[in-house]
C-alpha positions in Angstrom: -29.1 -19.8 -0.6 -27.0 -21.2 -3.5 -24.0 -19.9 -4.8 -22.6 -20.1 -8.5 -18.4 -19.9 -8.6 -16.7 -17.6 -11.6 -13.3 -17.8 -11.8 -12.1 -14.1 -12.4 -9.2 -12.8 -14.4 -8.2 -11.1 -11.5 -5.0 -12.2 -8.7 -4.6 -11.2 -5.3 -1.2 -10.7 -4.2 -0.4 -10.9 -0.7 2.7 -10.6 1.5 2.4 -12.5 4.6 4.6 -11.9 7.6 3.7 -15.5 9.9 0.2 -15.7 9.6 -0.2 -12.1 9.5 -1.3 -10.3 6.0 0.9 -6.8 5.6 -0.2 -6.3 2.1 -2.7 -7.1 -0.3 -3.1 -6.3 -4.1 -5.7 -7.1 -6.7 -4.8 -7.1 -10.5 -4.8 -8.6 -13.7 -2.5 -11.2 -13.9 0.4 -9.1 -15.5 0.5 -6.6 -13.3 -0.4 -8.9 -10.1 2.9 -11.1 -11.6 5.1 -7.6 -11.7 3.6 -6.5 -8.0 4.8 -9.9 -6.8 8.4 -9.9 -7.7 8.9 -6.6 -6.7 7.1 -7.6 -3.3 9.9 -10.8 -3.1 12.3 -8.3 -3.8 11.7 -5.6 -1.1 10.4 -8.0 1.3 13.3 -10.7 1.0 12.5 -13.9 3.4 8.6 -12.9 3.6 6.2 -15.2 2.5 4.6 -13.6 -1.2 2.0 -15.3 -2.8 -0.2 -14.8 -5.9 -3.7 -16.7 -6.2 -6.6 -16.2 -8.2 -9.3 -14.3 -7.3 -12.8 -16.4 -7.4 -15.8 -14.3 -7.4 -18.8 -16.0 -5.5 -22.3 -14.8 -6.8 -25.5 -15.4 -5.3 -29.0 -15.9 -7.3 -29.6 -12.1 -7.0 -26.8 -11.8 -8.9 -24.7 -9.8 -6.1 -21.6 -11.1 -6.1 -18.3 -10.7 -3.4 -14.8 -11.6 -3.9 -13.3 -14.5 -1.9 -9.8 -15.7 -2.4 -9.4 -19.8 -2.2 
């Protein structure tokens, strides 16, 4: 099976607590950006981070969201 990569406009917003995930938020990048500061505000010394979301689509056109 072959896969074709899109980048999407979309972020994913995470707040990481060691290697565990305690939050997770999808956006465009504005809002992602405004979830994230107010994440490194409430959460001070947690881990925040805000990555791109990359869509992975098959030749059936199906496609899942995977961050990198």
């Amino acid at each position: 099976m072959s896969y074709a990569r899109e980048d999407a406009q979309d972020r994913l917003v995470r707040v990481w607590f060691g290697h565990n995930v305690i939050a997770s938020y999808r956006a465009e990048p504005g809002l992602a950006a405004r979830y994230a500061a107010a994440m490194e505000r409430r959460f001070t010394g947690l881990a925040v981070t805000n990555e791109p979301l990359t869509v992975v689509r098959d030749e059936t056109g199906n496609h899942s969201s995977k961050d990198s």
